[in-house]
C-alpha positions in Angstrom: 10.1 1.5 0.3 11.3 5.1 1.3 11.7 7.1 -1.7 13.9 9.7 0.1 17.0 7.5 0.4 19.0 4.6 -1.5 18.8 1.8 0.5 21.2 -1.0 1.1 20.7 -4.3 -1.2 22.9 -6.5 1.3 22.2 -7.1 5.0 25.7 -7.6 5.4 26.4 -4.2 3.6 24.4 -1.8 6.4 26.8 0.6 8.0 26.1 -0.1 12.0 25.1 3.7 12.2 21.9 2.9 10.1 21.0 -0.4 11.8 20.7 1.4 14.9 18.5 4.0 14.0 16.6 1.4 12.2 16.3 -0.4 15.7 15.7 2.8 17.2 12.5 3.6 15.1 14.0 7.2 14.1 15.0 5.7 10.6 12.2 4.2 7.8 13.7 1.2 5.5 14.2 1.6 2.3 15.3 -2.0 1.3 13.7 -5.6 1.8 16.9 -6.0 3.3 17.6 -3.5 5.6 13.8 -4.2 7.2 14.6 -8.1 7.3 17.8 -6.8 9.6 16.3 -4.7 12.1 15.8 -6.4 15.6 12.1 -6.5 16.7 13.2 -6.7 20.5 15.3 -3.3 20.0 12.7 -1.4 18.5 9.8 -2.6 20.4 11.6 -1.8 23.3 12.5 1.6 21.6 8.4 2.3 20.5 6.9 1.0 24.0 9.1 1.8 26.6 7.2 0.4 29.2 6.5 -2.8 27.3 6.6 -6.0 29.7 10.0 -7.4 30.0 8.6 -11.5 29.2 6.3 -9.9 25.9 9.9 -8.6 24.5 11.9 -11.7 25.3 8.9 -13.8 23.5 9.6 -11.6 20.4 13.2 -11.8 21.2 13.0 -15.8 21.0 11.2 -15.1 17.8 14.1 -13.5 15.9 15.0 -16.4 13.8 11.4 -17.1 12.6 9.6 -15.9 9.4 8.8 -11.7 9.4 5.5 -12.4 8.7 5.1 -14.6 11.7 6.7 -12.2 13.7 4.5 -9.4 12.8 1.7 -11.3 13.5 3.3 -11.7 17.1 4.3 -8.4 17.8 0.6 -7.1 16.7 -0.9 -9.3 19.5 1.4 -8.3 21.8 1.2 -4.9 21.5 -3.1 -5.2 21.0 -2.8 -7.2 24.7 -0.6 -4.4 26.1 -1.5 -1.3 24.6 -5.1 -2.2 23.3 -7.2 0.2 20.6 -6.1 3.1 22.2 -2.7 2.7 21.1 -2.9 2.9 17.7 -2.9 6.3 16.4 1.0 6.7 18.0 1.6 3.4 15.9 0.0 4.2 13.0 1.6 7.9 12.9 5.2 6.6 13.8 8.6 7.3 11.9 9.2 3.5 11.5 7.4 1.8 8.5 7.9 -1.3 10.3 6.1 0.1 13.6 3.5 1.3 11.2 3.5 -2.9 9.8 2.8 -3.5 13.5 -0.3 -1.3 13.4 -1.9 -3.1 10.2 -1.4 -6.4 12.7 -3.3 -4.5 16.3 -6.1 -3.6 13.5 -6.0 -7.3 12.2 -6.0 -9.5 15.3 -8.4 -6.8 17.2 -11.2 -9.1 18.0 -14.0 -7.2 18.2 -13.9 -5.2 15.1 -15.8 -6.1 12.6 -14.4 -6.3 8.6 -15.9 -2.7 8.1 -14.5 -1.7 11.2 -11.7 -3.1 10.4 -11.3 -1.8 6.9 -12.1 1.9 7.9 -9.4 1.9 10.8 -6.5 0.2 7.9 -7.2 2.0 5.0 -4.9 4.8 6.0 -1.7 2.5 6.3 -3.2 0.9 3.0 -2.2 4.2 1.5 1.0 4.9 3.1 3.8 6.6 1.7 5.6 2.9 2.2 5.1 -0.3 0.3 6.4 -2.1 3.1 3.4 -0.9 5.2 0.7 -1.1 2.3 2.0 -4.6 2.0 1.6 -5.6 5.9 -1.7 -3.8 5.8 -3.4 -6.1 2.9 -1.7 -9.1 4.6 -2.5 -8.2 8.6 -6.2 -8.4 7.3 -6.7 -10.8 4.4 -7.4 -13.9 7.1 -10.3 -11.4 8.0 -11.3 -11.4 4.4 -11.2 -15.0 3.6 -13.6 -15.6 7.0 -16.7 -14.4 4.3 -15.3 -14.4 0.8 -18.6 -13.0 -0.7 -18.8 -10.4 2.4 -15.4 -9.4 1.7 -15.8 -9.1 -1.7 -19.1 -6.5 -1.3 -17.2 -4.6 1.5 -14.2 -3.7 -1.0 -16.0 -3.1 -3.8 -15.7 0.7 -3.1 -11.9 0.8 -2.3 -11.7 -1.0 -6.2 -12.8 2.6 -7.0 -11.5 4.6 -5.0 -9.0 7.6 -6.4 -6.0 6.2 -4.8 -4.2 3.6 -7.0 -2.9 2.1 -3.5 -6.4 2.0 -2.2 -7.9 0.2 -5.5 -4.7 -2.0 -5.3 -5.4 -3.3 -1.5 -8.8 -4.5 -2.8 -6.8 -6.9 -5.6 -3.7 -7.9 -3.3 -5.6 -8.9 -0.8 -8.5 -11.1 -2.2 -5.6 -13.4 -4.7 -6.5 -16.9 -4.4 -3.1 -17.5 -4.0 -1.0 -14.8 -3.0 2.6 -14.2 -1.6 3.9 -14.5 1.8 -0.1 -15.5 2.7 -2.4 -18.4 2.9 -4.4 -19.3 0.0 -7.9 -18.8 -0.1 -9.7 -21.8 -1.0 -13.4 -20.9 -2.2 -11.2 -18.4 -4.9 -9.4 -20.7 -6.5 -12.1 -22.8 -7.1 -14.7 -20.2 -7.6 -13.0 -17.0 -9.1 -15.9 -15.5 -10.3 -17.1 -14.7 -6.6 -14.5 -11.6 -7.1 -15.8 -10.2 -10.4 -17.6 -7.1 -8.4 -14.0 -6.2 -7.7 -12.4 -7.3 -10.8 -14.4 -5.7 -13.3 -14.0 -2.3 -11.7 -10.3 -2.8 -12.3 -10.3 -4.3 -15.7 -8.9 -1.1 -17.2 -7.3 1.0 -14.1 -4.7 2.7 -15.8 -2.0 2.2 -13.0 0.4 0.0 -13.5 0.7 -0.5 -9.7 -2.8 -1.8 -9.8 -2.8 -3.5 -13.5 0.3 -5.7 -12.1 -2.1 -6.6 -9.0 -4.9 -7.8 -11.4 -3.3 -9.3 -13.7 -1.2 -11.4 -11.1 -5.1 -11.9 -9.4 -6.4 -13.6 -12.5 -2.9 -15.6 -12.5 -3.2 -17.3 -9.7 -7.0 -17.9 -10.9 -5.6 -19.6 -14.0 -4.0 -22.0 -12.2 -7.2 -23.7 -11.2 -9.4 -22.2 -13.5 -7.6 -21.6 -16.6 -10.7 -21.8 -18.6 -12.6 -19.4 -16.6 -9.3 -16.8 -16.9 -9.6 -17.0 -20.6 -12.5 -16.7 -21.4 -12.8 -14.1 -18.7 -10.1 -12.1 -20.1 -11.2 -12.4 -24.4 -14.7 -10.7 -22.5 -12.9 -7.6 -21.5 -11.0 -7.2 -24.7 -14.0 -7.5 -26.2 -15.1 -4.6 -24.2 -12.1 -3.2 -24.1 -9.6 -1.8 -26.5 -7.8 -0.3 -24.1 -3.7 -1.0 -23.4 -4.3 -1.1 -19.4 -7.0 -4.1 -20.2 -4.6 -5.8 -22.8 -1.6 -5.7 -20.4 -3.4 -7.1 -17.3 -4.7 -9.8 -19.7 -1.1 -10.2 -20.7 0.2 -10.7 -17.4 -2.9 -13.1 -16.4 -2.3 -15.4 -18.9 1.5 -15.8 -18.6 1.2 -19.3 -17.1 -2.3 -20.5 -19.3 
């Protein structure tokens, strides 16, 4: 989250002063819980002035449903209303949440194709925020599971590219199982479609992106534990390295 300021653990512990210019976009979250409190009607209405009055009362209606689902909501409203053209004042906005809503106008744009797709998101897949490098993997990873093996050869180089946030994206958002996400079927039963990406990040040396692999080959492990292991005693062979021993660590936690 924002680095610049200690955030608020408790929802019911934000001072009304910082609620309101988290509503008002002027303020970036820098808690889980201060961007699970900020009202999605308020700050649409705040980003898009002249959004129509029925899009914000169907977000409005939304507030008691999942974030993710309301994302996903607010993405196609805001792709219906503002279309393509809008999304370099998203994308560039104060709000890390109004730059979440971006990742989702790149994600349910129907035209794009993955490339397309990739090129326009890789920005917000190395922002400054987690929140937003989170919503961007997420925002595009039904894209990604469409074509499993096309996905895989598209991200291959973003695994290595010089940003650590940028090599993560390519792990986070190819997990067979994931958080806060749908599973992707044809990896849990076939890891080894991913292993262009994987081995390219057997030995990353950031532990942003060692945590990512290492929870990747997790998730494998609990399908395919065999494959995992005998996967992982391969790059330790090959490796001697501590970045290669502590993703292996971390993938076989559950084995």
């Amino acid at each position: 989250m924002d680095e610049a300021r200690k955030g608020v653990s408790r929802r019911a512990d934000i001072p009304a002063e910082l609620l309101s210019r988290l509503n008002a976009g002027t303020e970036a979250s820098a808690t889980l819980a201060e961007g699970l409190a900020i009202d999605f009607a308020a700050l649409l209405v705040a980003t898009v002035p002249d959004m129509p009055a029925d899009s914000v009362d169907v977000v409005r209606e939304m507030a008691a449903e999942g974030i993710t689902r309301r994302m996903d909501a607010v993405g196609e409203l805001l792709l219906r209303h503002l279309t393509l053209d809008g999304l370099p004042a998203l994308a560039g906005h104060a709000s890390d949440t109004v730059r979440g809503w971006a990742c989702y106008v790149i994600g349910r744009a129907p035209k794009l194709k993955l490339n397309a797709k990739l090129s326009l998101i890789q920005p917000l897949a190395d922002d400054r925020h987690f929140g937003v490098r989170e919503w961007a993997w997420m925002a595009l990873r039904p894209h990604l599971a469409k074509n499993v093996s096309h996905a895989v050869k598209a991200l291959v180089p973003w695994a290595k590219d010089v940003s650590p946030n940028v090599r993560r994206f390519a792990s986070e958002a190819t997990r067979p199982r994931g958080v806060w996400c749908s599973h992707i079927d044809a990896l849990k039963q076939n890891p080894a479609l991913a292993l262009p990406l994987l081995e390219s990040l057997k030995a990353d040396p950031a532990e942003y992106v060692q945590d990512s692999v290492g929870n990747w080959l997790n998730d494998a492990a609990k399908s395919q534990p065999a494959w995992v292991k005998s996967l992982c005693d391969r790059w330790q062979r090959e490796s001697a390295l501590e970045a290669t021993a502590r993703i292996c660590g971390r993938a076989s936690r559950s084995v």
